[in-house]
VEXDREN-2710 file (C-alpha; in Angstrom, 1 decimal):
% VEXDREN-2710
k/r/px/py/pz
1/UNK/178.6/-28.4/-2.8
2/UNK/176.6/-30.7/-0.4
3/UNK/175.7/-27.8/1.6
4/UNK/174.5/-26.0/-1.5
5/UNK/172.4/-28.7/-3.0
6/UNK/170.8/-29.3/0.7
7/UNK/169.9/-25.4/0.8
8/UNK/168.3/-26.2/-3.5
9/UNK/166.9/-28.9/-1.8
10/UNK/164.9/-27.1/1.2
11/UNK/164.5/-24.5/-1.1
12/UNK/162.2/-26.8/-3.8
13/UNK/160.2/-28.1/-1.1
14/UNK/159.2/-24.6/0.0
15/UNK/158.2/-23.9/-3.4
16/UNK/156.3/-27.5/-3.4
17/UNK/154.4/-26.7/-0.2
18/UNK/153.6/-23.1/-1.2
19/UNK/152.2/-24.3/-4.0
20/UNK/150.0/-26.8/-2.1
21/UNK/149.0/-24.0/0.3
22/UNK/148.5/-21.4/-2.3
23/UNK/146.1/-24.3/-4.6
24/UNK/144.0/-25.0/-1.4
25/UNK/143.4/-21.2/-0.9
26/UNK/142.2/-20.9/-4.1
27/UNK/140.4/-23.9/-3.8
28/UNK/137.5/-22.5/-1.4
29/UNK/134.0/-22.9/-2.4
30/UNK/130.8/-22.5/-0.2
31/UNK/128.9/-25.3/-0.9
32/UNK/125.4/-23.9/-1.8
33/UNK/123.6/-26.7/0.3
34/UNK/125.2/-27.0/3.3
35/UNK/126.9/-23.0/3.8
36/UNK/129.8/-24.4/4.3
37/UNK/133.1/-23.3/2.6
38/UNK/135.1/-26.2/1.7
39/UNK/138.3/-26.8/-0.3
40/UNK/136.6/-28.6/-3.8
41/UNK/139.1/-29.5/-6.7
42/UNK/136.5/-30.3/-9.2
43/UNK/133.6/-29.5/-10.9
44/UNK/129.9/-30.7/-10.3
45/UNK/130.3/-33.1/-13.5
46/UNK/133.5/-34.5/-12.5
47/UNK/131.8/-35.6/-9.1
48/UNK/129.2/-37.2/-11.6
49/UNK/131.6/-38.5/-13.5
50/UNK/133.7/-40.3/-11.2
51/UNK/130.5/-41.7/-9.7
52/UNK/129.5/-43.4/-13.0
53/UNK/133.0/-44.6/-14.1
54/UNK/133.4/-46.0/-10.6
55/UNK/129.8/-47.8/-9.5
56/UNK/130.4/-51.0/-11.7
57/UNK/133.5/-51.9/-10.1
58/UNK/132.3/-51.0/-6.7
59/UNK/129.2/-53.1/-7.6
60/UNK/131.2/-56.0/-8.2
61/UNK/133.2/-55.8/-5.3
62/UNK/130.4/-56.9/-3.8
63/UNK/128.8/-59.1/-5.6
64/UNK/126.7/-57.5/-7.9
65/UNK/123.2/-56.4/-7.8
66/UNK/120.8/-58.2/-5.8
67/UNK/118.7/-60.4/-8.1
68/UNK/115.3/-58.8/-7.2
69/UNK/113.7/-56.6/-9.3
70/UNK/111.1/-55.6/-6.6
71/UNK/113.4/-54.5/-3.8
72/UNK/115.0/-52.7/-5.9
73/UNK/112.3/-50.9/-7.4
74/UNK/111.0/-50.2/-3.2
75/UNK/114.9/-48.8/-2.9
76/UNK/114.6/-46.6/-5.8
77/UNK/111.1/-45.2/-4.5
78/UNK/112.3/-44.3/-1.4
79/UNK/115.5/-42.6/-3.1
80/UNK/113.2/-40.9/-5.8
81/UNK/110.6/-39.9/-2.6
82/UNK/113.7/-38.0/-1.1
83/UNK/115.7/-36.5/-3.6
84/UNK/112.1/-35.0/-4.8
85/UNK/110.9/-34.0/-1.6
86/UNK/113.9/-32.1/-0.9
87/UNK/116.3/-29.2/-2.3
88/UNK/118.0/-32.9/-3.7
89/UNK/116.0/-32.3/-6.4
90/UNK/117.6/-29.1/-7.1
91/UNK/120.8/-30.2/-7.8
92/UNK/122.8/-31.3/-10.8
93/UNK/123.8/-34.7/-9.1
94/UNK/122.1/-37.6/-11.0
95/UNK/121.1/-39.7/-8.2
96/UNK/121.0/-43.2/-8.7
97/UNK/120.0/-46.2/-6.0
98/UNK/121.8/-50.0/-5.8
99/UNK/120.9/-52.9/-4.0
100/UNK/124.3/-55.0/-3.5
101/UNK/124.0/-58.8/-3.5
102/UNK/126.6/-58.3/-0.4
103/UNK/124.7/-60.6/2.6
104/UNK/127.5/-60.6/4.9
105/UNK/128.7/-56.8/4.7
106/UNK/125.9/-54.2/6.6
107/UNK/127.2/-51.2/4.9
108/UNK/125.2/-48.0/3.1
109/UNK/127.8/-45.7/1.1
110/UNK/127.7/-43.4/-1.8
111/UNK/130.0/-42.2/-4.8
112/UNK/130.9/-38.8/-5.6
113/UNK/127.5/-37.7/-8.0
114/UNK/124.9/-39.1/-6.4
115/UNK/125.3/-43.1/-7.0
116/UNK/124.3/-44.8/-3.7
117/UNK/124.4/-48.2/-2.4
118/UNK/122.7/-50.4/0.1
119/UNK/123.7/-53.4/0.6
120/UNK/120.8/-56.4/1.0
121/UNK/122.8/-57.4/4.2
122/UNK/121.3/-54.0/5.5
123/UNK/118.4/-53.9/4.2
124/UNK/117.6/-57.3/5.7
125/UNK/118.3/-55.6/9.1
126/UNK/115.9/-52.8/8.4
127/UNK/112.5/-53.0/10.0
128/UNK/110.7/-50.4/8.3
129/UNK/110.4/-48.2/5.3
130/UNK/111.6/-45.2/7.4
131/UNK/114.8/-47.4/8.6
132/UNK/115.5/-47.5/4.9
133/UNK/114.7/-44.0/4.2
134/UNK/117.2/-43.2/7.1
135/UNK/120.0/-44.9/5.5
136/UNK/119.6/-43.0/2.1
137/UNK/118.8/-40.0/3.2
138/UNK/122.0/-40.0/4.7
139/UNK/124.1/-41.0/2.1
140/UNK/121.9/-38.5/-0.1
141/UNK/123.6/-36.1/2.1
142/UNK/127.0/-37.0/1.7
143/UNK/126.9/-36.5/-2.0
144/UNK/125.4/-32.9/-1.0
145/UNK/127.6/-32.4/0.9
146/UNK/130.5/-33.1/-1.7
147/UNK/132.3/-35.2/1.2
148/UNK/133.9/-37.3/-1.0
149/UNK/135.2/-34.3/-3.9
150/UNK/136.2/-32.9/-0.6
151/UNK/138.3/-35.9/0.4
152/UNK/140.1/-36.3/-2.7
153/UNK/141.2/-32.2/-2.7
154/UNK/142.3/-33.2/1.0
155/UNK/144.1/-35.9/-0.3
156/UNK/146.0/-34.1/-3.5
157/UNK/146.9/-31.0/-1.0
158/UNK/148.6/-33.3/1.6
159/UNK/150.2/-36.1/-1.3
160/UNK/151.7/-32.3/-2.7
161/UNK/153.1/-31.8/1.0
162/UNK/154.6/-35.1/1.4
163/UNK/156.4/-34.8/-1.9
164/UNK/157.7/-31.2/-1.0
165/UNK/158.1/-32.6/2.5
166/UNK/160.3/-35.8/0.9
167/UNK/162.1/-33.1/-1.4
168/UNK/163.4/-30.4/1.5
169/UNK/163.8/-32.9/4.5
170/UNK/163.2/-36.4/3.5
171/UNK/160.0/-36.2/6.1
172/UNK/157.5/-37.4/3.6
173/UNK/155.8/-40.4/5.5
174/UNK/155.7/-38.1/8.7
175/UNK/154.0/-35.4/6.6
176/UNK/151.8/-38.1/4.6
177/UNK/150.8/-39.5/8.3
178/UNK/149.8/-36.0/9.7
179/UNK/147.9/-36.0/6.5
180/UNK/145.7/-39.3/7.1
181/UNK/144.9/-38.4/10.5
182/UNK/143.5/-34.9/9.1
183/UNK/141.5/-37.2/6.7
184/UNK/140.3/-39.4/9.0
185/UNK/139.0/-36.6/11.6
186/UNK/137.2/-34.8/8.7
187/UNK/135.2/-38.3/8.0
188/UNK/133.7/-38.4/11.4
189/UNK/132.5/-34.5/10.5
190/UNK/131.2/-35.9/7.4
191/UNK/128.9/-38.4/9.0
192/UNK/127.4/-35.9/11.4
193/UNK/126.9/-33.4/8.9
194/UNK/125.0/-36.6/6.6
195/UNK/123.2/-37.5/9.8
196/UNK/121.4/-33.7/10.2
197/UNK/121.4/-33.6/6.2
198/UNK/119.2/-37.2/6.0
199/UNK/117.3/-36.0/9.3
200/UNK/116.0/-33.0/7.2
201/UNK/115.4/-35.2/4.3
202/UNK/113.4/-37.3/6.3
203/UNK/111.1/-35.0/7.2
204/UNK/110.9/-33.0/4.4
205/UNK/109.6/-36.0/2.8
206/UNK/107.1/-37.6/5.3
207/UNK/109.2/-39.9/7.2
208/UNK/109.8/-40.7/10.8
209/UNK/113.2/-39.1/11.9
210/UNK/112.7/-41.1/14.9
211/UNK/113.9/-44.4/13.4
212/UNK/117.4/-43.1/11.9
213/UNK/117.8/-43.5/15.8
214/UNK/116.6/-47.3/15.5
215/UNK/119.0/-47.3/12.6
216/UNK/122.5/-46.1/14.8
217/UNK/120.4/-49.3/17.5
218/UNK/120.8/-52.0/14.1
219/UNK/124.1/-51.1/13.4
220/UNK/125.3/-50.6/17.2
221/UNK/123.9/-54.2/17.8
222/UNK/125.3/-55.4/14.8
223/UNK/128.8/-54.4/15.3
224/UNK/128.6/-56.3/18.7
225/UNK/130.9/-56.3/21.2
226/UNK/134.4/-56.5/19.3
227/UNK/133.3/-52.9/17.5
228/UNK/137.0/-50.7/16.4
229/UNK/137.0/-47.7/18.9
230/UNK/135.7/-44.8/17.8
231/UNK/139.1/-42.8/17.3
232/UNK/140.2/-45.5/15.5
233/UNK/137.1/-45.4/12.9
234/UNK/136.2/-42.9/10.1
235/UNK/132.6/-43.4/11.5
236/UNK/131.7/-42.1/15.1
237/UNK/130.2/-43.9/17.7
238/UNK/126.5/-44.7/16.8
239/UNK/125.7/-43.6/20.2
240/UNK/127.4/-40.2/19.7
241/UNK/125.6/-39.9/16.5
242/UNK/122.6/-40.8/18.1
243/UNK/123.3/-37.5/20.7
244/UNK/123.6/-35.4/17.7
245/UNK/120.2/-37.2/15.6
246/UNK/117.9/-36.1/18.7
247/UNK/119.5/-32.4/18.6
248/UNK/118.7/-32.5/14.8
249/UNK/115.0/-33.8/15.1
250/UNK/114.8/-31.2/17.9
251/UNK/116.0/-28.5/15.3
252/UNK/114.3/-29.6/12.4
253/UNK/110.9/-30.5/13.4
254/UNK/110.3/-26.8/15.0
255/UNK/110.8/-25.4/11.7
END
């Protein structure tokens, strides 16, 4: 009988990881902006969705909006000046620009949908408008990019491994831990991909691409000397980034 109910057992969680497998296939979608075919779970107006539910809590984690009407109308013309510069505008995302009252966290980020936040301890390390237009054009490209519907398909295919993985074997936290690292190698793509996305947007709108470079210097200088290792990081290296900036400007400013 214990034999029997092992083979049920392993049997199930083959069913369970087919399933996964056979979801994901079917999961494929080129992504009309970028050409790349990714594994997307949701529609356009979940992405939205989510965004919306989620950017009052995540505003509040960080203190709220800054309490100046006047940056934040400069943030939103910057934002507006990209998304309708560019094929942003073309999308169905509904793009929407926060100044955090966060002065100790220098950190730029953005919600599935187009909800994007800067925090005013960035900004205040920003020396120009094209700094700032740097940092949202590159989160503008992460919500092209559908990173983060991207991250949560990612994240239901390998929770469905783990639990066929826990079913079969009783391997689901070494399954669930090959899945994180997968996750966390896909971010650092992510940010390279924004990088060339916001490099384009930059130009496409008038900027300086030159000073997203200045932008990898702020935030290289600000993570100082104690900075996590890049392998260690879901962000790369600014100076790798950097690398792959130039190349971009390179590409982009021939066209």
């Amino acid at each position: 009988m214990r034999r029997g109910g092992l083979t049920i057992r392993i049997l199930i969680g083959l069913a369970i990881v087919a399933f996964a497998f056979f979801k994901k296939c079917n999961n494929k979608t080129v992504n009309p902006y970028t050409d790349r075919v990714q594994n997307i779970s949701m529609t356009t107006d979940q992405e939205i969705s989510i965004g919306l539910q989620s950017a009052p809590e995540i505003a509040q984690q960080h203190g709220g909006l800054y309490p100046d009407q006047k940056l934040q109308t400069y943030i939103d013309m910057v934002g507006g000046k990209l998304v309708n510069s560019t094929m942003a505008r073309e999308t169905p995302y509904r793009y929407e620009f926060h100044l955090l009252a966060d002065e100790n966290t220098i950190n730029a980020f953005a919600l599935p949908g187009g909800q994007i936040f800067i925090t005013y301890a960035l900004l205040s390390k920003l020396q120009s408008e094209d700094q700032v237009a740097g940092v949202l054009g590159h989160e503008i490209g992460h919500v092209l990019g559908r990173h983060s519907a991207e991250r949560i398909a990612e994240h239901e295919f390998w929770k469905t491994i783990s639990t066929g993985a826990s079913v079969g074997a009783d391997a689901g936290n070494l399954v669930n831990s090959i899945g994180q690292n997968v996750l966390l190698k896909n971010g650092r793509e992510d940010e390279l991909e924004s990088d060339e996305l916001g490099v384009q947007f930059m130009i496409k709108a008038g900027y300086n691409p030159e000073e997203m470079i200045e932008v990898m210097k702020i935030l290289k200088e600000a993570a100082g000397t104690n900075r996590t290792p890049e392998f260690q990081s879901t962000h790369p290296d600014p100076e790798n980034r950097i690398e792959k900036i130039r190349e971009a400007i390179k590409t982009y400013k021939q066209n």
